[in-house]
N, C-alpha and C positions, 0 to 999 in steps of 0.2 A: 568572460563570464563574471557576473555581478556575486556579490556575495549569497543573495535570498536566489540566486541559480544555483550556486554550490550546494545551500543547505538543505533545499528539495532535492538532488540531484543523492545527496549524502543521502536522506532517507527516503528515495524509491531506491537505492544498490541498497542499505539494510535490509527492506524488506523483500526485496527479489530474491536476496544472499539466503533470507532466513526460509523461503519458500523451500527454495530450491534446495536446500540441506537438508532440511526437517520434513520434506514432503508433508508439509500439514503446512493453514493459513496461521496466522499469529492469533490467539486464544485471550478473549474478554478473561477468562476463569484465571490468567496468570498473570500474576502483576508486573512477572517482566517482560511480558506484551505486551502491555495498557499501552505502554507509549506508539507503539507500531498499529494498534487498532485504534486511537484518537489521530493520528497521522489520516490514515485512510478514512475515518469518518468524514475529515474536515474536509479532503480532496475532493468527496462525492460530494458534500454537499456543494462546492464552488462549483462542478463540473456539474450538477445539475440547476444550480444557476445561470450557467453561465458564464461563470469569471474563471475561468480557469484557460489561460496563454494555450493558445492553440497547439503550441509544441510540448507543452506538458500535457496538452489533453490526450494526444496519440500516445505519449509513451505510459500515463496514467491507464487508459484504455486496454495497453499491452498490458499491463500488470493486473489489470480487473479478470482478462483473457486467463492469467498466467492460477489467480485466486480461483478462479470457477473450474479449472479443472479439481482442485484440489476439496471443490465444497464437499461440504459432510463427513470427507474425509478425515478420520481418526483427529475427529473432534470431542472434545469432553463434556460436550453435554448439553 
């Protein structure tokens, strides 16, 4: 596994981690989300390009599955 596998790899476990503890998605409103909600911004926009390596788009896809349960959900606003 190449390094830029490790470091996408490191932040979809962040934000799986952070899902799945806080039963809420990561919040624009909190600056120490920004970084996990620019994360996911950049993803969709490849994956709806296009460019996004086939095996990160299924486990990407898992993680979209894992957000949309939690939409709306004890969000702030």
């Amino acid at each position: 596994m190449n390094k830029l596998e490790q470091c996408w790899q490191a932040h979809y476990e962040e934000i799986t981690k952070f899902i799945e503890n806080n039963h809420r998605n990561p919040s624009k409103h909190h600056a120490e989300d920004m970084k996990m909600v620019n994360w996911l911004k950049w993803q969709r926009k490849l994956r709806n390009k296009g460019l996004l390596p086939e095996g990160r788009k299924e486990r990407f896809n898992q993680l979209m599955a894992l957000i949309d349960q939690y939409h709306r959900l004890n969000q702030y606003g």
